[in-house]
C-alpha positions in Angstrom: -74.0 25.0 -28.9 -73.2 21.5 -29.8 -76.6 19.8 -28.2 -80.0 20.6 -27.4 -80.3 23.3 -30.5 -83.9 22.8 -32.2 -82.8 22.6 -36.2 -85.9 22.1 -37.7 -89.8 22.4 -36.8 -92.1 20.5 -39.2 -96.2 20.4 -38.9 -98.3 18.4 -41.0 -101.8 19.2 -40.0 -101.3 20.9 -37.2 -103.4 23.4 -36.2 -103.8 25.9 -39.4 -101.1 24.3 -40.6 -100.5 22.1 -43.5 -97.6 20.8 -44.2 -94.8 23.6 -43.2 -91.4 23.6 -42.5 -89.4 25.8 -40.3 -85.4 25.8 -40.2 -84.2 27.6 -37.3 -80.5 28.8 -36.4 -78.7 27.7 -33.2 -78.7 31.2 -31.3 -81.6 33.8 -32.2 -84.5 32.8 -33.7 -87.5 35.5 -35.1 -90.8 34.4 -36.5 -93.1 37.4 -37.8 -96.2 37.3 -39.7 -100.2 38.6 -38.9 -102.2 37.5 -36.5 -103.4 34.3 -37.4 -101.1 33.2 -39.6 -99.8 30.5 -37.0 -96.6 31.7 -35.4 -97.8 30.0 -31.8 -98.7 27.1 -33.2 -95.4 26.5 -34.1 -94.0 27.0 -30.0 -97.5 24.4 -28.8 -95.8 22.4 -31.7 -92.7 22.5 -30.5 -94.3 21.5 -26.9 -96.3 18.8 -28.1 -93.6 17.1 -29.5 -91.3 18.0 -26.8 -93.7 15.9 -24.5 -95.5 19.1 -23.1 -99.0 18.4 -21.8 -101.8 20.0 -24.0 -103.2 22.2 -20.9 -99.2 23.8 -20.7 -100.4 25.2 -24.0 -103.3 27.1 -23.3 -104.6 26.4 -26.7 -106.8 23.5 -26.5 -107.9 20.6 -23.8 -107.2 17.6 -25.7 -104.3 17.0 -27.7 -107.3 16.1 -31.0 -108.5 19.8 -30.6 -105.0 20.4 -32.2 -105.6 18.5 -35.1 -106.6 20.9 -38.5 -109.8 20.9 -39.5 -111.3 18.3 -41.5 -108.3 16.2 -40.6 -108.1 12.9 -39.0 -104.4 12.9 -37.6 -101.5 15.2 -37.2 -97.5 15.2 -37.1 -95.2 17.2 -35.5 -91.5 16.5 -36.1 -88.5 18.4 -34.5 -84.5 17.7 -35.3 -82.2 18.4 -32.2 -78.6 18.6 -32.7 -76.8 16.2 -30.8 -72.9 16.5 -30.7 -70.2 17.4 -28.8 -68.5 15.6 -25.9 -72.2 15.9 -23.6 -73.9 14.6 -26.7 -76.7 12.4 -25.4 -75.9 8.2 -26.4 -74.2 10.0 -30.2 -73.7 6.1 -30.5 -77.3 5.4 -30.4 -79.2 8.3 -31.9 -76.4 10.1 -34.1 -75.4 13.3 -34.4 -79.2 14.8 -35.1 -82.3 13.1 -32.8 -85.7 13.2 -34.8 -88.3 13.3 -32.1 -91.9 12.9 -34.2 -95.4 12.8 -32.5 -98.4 11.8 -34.4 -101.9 13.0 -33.0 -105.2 11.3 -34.1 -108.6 12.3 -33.8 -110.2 8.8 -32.9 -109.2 9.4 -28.9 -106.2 7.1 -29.3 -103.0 8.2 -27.3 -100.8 10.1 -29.3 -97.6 7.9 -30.3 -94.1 9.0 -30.1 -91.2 8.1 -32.8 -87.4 8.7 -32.0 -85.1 8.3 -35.0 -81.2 8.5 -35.7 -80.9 11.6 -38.4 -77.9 10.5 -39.4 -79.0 6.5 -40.4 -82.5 7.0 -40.1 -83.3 3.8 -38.0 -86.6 3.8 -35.5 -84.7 4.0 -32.1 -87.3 4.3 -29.8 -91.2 5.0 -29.8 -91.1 5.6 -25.8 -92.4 8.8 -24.1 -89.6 8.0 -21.4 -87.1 8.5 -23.5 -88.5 11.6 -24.7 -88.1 12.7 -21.6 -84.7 11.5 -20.9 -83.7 13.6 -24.3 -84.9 16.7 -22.8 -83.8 16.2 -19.2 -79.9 15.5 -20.4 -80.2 18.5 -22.5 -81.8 20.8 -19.8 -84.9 21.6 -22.3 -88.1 21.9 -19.8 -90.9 22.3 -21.2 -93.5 23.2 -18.7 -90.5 25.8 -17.7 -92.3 29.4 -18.1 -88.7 30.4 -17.9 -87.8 28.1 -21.0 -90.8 28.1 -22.9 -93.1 31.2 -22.7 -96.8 30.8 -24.1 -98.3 34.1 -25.3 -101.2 34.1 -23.1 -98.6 32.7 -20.0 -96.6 36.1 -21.2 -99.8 38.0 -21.2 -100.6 36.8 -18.0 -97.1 37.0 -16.4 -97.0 41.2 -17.5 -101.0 41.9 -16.6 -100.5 40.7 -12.9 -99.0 42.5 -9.6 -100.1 39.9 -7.3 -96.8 39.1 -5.5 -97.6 35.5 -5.1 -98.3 34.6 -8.6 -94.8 36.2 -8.9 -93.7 33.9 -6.3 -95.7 31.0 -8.0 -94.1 32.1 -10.9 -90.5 32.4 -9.6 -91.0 28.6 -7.9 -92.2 27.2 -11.2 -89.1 28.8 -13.4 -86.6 27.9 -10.5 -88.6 24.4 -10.4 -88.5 24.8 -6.8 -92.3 24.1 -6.5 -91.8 20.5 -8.4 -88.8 20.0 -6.0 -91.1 20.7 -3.2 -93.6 18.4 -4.6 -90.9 15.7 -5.8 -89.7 16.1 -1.5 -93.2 15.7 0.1 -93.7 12.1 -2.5 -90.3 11.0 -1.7 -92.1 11.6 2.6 -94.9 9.8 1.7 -92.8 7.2 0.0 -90.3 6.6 2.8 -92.9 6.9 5.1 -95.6 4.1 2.9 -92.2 2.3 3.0 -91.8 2.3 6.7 -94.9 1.2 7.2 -94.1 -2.0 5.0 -91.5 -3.1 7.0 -92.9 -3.2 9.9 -96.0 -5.5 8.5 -93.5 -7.4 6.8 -91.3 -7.7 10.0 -94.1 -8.8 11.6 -94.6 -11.9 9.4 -91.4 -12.6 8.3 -91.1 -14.9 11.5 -94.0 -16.8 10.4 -92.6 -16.9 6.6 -88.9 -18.2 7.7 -91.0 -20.7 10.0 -93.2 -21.6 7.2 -90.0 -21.7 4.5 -88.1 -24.0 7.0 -91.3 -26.5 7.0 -91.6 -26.8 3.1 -87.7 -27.3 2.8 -88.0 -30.1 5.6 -90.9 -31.2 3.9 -88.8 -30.7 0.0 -86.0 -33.0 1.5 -88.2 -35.4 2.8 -89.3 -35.4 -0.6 -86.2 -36.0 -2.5 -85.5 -38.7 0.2 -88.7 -40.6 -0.6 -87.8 -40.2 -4.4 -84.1 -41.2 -4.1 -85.8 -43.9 -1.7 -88.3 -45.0 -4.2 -85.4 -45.1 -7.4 -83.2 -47.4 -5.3 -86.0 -49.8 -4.7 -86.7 -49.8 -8.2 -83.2 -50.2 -9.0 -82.7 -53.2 -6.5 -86.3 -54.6 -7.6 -84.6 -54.9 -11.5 -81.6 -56.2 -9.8 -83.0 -58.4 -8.2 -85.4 -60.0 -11.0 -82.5 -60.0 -13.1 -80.8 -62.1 -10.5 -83.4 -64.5 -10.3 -83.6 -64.7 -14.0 -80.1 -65.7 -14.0 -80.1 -67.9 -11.4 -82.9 -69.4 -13.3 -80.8 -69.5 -16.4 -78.3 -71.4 -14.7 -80.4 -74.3 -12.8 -82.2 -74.5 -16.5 -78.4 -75.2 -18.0 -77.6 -77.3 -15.4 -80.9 -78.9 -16.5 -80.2 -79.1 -19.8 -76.6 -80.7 -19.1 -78.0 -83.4 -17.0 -80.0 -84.0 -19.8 -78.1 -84.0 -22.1 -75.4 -86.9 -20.2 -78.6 -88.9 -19.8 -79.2 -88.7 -23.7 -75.9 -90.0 -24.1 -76.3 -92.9 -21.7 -79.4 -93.9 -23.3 -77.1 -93.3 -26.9 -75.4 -95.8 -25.3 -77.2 -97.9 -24.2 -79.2 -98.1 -27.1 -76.1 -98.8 -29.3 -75.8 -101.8 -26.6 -78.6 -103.4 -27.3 -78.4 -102.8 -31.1 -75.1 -104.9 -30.4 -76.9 -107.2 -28.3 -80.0 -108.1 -30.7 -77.2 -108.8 -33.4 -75.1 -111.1 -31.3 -78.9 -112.8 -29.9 -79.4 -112.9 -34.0 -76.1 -114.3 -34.6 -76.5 -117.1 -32.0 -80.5 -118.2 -33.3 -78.6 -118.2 -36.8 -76.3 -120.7 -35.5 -79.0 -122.0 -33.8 -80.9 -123.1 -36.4 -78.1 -123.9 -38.4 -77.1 -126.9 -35.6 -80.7 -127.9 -35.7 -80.6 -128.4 -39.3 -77.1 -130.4 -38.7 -79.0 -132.3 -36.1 -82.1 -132.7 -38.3 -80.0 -134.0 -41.5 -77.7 -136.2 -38.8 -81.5 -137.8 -38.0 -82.0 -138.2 -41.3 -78.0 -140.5 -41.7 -79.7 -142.1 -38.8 -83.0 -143.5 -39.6 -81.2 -145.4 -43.1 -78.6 -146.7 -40.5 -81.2 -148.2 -37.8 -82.1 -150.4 -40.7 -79.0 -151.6 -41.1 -77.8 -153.5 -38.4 -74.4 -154.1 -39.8 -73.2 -150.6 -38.9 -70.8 -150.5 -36.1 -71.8 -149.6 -32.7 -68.7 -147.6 -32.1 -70.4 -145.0 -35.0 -73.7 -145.1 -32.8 -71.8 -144.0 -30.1 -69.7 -141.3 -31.3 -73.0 -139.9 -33.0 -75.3 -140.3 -29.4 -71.8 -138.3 -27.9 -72.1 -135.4 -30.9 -76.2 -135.3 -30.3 -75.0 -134.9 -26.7 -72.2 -131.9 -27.2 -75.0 -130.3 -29.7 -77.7 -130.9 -27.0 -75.3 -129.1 -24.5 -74.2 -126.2 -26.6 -77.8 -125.8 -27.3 -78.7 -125.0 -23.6 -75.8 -122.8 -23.1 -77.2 -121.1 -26.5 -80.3 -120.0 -25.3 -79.8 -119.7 -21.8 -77.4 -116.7 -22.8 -80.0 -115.6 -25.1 -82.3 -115.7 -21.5 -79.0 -113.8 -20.1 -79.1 -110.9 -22.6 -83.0 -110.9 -23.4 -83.1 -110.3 -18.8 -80.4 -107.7 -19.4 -81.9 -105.7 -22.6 -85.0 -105.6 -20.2 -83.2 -104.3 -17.1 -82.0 -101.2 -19.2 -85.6 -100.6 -21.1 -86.7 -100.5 -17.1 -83.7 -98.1 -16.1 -84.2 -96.0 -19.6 -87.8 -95.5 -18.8 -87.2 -95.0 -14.8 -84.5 -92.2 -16.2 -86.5 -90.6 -18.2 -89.1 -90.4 -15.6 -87.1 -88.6 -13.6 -85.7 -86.4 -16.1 -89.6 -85.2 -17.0 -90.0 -85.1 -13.2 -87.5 -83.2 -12.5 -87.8 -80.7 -15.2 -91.4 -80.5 -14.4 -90.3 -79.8 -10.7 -88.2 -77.3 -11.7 -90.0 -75.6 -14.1 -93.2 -75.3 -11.5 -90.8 -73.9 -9.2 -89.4 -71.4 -11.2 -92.7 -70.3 -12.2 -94.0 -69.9 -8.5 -90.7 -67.5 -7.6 -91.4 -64.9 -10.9 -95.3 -64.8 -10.2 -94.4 -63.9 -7.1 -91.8 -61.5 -7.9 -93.9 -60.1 -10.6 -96.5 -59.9 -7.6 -94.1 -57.4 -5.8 -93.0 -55.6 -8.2 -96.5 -55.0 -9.3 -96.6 -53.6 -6.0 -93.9 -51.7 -5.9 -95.0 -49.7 -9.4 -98.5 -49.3 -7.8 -96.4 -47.9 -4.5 -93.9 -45.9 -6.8 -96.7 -44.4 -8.8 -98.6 -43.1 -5.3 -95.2 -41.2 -4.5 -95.1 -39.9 -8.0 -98.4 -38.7 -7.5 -97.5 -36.8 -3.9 -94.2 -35.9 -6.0 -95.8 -33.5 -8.3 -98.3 -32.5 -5.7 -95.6 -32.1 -3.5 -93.7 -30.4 -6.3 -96.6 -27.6 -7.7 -97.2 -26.4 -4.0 -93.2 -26.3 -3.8 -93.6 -24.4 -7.3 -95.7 -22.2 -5.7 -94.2 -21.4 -2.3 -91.2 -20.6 -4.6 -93.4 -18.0 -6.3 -94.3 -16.6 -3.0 -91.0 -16.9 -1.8 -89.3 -14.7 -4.7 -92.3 -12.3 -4.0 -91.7 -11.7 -0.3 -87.9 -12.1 -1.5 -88.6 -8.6 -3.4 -90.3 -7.6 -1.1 -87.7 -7.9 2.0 -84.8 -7.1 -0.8 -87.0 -3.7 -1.4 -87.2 -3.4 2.8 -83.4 -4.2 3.3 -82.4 -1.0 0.4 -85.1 1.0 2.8 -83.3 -0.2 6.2 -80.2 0.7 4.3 -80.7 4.2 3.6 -82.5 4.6 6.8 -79.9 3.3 8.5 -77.8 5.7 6.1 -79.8 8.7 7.4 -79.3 7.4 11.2 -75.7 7.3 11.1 -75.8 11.0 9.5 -78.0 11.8 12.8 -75.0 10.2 14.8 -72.5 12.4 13.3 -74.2 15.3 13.8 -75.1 14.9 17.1 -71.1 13.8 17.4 -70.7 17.5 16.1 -73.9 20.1 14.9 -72.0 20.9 11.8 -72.3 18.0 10.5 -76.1 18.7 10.2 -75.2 21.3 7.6 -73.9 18.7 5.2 -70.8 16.3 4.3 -67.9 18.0 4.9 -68.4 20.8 6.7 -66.1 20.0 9.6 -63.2 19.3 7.1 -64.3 22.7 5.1 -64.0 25.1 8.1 -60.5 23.8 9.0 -58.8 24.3 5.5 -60.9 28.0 5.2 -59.1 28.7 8.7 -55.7 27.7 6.9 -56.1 29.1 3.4 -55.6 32.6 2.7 -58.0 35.1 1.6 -58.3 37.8 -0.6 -61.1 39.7 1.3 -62.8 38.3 4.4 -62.4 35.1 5.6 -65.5 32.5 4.5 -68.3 33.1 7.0 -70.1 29.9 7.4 -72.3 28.1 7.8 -74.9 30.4 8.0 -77.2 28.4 10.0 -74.3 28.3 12.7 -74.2 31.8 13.6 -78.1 31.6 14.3 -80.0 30.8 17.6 -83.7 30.2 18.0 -85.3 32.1 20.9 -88.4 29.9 21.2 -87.7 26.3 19.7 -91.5 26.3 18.6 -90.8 28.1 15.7 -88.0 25.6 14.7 -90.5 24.0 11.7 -91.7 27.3 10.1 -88.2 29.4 10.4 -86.0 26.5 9.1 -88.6 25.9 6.3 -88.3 29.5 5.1 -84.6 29.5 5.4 -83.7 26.0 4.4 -81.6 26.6 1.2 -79.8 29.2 3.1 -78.6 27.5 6.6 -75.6 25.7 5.0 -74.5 28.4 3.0 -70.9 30.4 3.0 -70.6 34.1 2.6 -67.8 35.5 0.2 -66.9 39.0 -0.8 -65.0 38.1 -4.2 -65.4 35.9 -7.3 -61.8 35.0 -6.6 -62.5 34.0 -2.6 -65.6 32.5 -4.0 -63.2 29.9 -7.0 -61.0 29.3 -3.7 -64.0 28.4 -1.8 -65.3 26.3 -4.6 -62.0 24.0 -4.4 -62.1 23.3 -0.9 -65.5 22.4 -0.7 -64.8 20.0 -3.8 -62.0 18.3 -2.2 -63.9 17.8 1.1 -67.4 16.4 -0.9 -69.1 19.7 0.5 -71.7 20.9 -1.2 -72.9 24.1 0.5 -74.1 26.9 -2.1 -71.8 29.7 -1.6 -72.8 33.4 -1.8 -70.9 36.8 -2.8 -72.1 39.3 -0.7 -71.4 42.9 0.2 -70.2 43.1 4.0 -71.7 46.3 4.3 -73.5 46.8 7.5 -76.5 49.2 6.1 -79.4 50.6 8.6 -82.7 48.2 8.4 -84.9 49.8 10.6 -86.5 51.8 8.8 -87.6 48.7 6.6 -89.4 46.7 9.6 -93.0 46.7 11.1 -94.3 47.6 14.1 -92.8 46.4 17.0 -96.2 44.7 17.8 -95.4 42.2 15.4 -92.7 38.9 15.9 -91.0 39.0 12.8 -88.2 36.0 12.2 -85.8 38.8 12.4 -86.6 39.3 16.4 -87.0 35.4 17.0 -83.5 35.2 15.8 -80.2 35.7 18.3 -77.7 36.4 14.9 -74.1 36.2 15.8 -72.7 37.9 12.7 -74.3 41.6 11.3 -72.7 40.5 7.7 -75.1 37.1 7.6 -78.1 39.1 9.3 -77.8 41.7 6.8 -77.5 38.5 4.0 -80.6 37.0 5.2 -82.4 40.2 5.4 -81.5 40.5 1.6 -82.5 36.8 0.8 -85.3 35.6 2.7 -86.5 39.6 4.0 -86.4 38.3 7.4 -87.5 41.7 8.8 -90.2 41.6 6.8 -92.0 38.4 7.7 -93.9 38.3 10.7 -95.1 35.3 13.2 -98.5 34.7 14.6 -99.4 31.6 16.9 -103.4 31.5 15.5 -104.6 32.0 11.4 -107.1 33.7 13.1 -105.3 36.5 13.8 -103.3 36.1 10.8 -106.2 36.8 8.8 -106.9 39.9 10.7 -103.6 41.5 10.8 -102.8 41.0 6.9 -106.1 42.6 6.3 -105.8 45.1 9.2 -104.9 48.1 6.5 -107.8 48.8 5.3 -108.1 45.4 3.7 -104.4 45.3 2.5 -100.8 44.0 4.6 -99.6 46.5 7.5 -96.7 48.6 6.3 -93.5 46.9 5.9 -95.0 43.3 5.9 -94.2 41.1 3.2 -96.1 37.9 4.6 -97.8 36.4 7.8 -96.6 32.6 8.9 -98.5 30.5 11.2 -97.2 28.3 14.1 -98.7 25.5 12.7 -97.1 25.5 8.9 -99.2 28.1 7.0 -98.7 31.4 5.1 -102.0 33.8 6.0 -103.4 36.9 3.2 -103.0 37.5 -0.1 -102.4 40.5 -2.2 -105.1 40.2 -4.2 -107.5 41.0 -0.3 -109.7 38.6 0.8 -108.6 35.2 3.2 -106.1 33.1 1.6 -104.3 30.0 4.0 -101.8 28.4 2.0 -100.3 25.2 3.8 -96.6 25.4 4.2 -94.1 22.6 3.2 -92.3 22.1 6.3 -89.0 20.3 6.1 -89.0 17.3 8.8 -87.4 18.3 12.0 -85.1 15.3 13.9 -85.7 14.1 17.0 
């Protein structure tokens, strides 16, 4: 074998068990030694670490009981080989898996290790994967079949009682754990049912509700796009007025700057002015001192009488012109003094206005920014109240989102139930369509080919189920429960017919168990009780003596007898002086049970019965 060979079994503390070592060899394997000396410890070792519960053992009930004496924890490590081309993940765990499980004493859970033998790296310290080693290498460990405990052996060879057999043969078939794994997947289907409809029922209310809070959402971001634009515009527009600001200041400034250069001017005017008025008070006095020094020739003269009167005159007509020019002097200096006034008046009326006007302005442009910085103090105050519904808008949002991906799941989850529902609805369809369809996929497809094909012995007969009528449709539930692997079957008389079979079936996705049989019509009366009883054999109309004689072989349909009330049951399978009647293997009820044991006494055992469709 290249995988699922046990190499090695090492215990360290285990049981009486120190530290030994056992190295096994793929096929046959015998441990010997005296009683005692610890040969099943090493199979509950290789259980344990297998992921075997401690009560599959029968050597302790807690997994610490299994811990040597005096010791606080314990190891148990196996090597599997793992190669070949079913290897399981070869690229993950190598060519050798180390499983290792370490017990302690303190009540802890036991921890599991999975390593690569080849590299030694930690792979995995998961119990699942444990168990997904073992399933992909077909190791089952609660298996009686696989792995045999000495007091399950003792047990298995002390006891006659047919339905521990059976209990037995269900358990090593794992047909009981199918049964179980079929009545959870019921419940589950059904639990899931039962989920849709609730959650049908308020889905309406949910969309309704998820409509609302993405109306509301949008209105949201519209209020938030709303509120950025008016922020936006509000900067735009204080910028604006700051720039429209800017420029009545510059054209301030430049007015302000032309009347400085007038007043440049002007003062350069009268600077030119007050040196011409200086200039003319200069010649001024300089003609007054002419005049006065002329007085001065004049007084000496008046004395002298001799002097000629034409001299007199032409000095009277100089006095005169200098008298004249005099006037004209300072009435221009009258002129220009009246003018250098008239500008002080306009420089000073000018510069009024200027400070005026700034002042004006200034006031002005102070009034408009207070009262934009008003509304945009506003507008923040009004921003920062949708900000606040924003995030309250936003964590309810957050949280209807939460609930959303919840029912989400949860509709997801009901949509993949629908789906196989629906799945299983269109399978009804079909087979109502055609009734062999109800014996599986490609049954329909199969029974033309077998009609075409040729055959070595007898053609195929099948399904079996076809070739078999129910007299009274109440014991529909119980009979198809005790012949429910057997109703889609085909009958065969060779290996060869049955390889031939086995290609047809694969190439029509059929997967219908096939059966060699021996077509020979042998005598069953003498094998069936009293014709008091109903057994299934009698409730049965069997079109073919080959599959009656089949089922008679399988399911011992002579043999098992039908009674409306446990009641009686009870009565009959204890009517032989406390044991069955003769040729009666068991007793079913109308209502799903199997009545009597073996052992005597009452025993009611509820059946399984497979769901029957409407």
């Amino acid at each position: 074998p290249e995988f699922g060979v046990v190499e090695s079994i090492e215990l360290v503390d285990f049981m009486c068990h120190e530290k030994t070592v056992v190295n096994l060899t793929p096929r046959l394997n015998f441990i010997t030694g005296q009683n005692g000396s610890g040969k099943s410890a090493i199979l509950t070792a290789l259980m344990v670490a297998l992921g075997g519960k401690v009560s599959v053992t029968n050597r302790a009930t807690s997994l610490k009981d299994l811990i040597r004496g005096g010791k606080s924890t314990a190891i148990v490590r196996i090597r599997l080989r793992n190669r070949g081309s079913e290897a399981y993940c070869p690229e993950t765990y190598g060519q050798t898996i180390v499983i290792e499980r370490q017990l302690s004493s303190s009540g802890s859970a036991s921890s599991y290790k999975i390593t690569n033998g080849d590299t030694r790296a930690v792979v995995s310290r998961k119990k699942e994967d444990v168990v997904n080693i073992t399933d992909h290498m077909g190791i089952q460990v609660d298996n009686p079949i696989n792995m045999l405990s000495q007091d399950a052996a003792r047990e298995f060879l002390a006891t006659t009682n047919p339905g521990s057999m059976y209990m037995f043969f269900l358990k090593g078939t794992q047909l009981f754990q199918l049964s179980e794994d079929l009545e959870s997947v019921r419940l589950a289907i059904a639990r899931a049912e039962s989920s849709i409809e609730r959650k049908k029922e308020v889905l309406p209310e949910m969309r309704a509700e998820k409509k609302r809070w993405e109306q509301h959402y949008e209105d949201m971001r519209q209020a938030r796009d709303l509120s950025a634009r008016l922020n936006s515009l509000g900067q735009q527009m204080a910028w604006a007025l700051v720039e429209e600001a800017e420029a009545d200041v510059g054209q301030v400034d430049e007015e302000i700057e032309l009347h400085a250069k007038k007043v440049a001017l002007v003062d350069e005017k009268i600077e030119s002015e007050n040196a011409a008025i200086e200039e003319i008070e200069q010649e001024v006095r300089r003609i007054h001192e002419q005049v006065e020094n002329q007085l001065a020739q004049v007084t000496p003269l008046q004395d002298e009488r001799s002097a000629p009167a034409s001299t007199v005159e032409e000095i009277k007509s100089q006095l005169r012109v200098y008298k004249q020019t005099e006037i004209e002097i300072n009435a221009e200096a009258r002129r220009i003094r009246e003018r250098i006034d008239s500008l002080n008046k306009e420089i000073d009326a000018e510069r009024a206005r200027l400070q005026e006007t700034d002042q004006a302005g200034k006031e002005r442009h102070r009034s408009t920014i207070a009262s934009l910085e008003e509304t945009i103090k506003d507008e923040e105050a009004r921003i920062a109240q949708l900000q606040s519904e924003q995030q309250e808008y936003e964590q309810r949002s957050r949280s209807l989102s939460d609930n959303k991906s919840g029912y989400i799941r949860a509709v997801d989850k009901a949509k993949t139930i629908v789906s196989r529902t629906r799945s299983n609805l269109d399978d009804l369809k079909r087979q109502t369509a055609n009734r062999l369809n109800a014996f599986g996929r490609g049954i329909p497809e199969a029974l033309a080919l077998i009609k075409k094909a040729k055959w070595r012995g007898m053609q195929p007969i099948g399904p079996i189920g076809d070739c078999i009528k129910l007299r009274d449709r109440r014991w529909a539930p119980v009979i198809e429960t005790t012949l429910d692997k057997s109703l889609n079957a085909f009958l065969v008389d060779s290996h060869a017919d049955r390889v031939a079979l086995d290609g047809i079936f694969r190439r029509v996705g059929c997967q219908s168990r096939i059966i060699i049989c021996n077509p020979e019509l042998f005598d069953y009366s003498a094998g069936e009780p009293s014709a008091d009883y109903l057994t299934i054999l009698r409730a049965l109309d069997i079109s073919n003596e080959v599959v009656k004689r089949q089922l008679i072989n399988l399911n011992r349909i002579e043999q098992v007898i039908l009674v409306e009330q446990r009641a009686l049951g009870d009565r009959i399978m204890s009517s032989n002086n406390g044991s069955f009647p003769r040729n009666v293997v068991a007793c079913l009820s109308i209502d799903g049970y199997s009545v009597g044991s073996r052992s005597g006494g009452l025993s009611t055992q509820a059946m399984n019965l497979v769901r029957q469709s409407s």
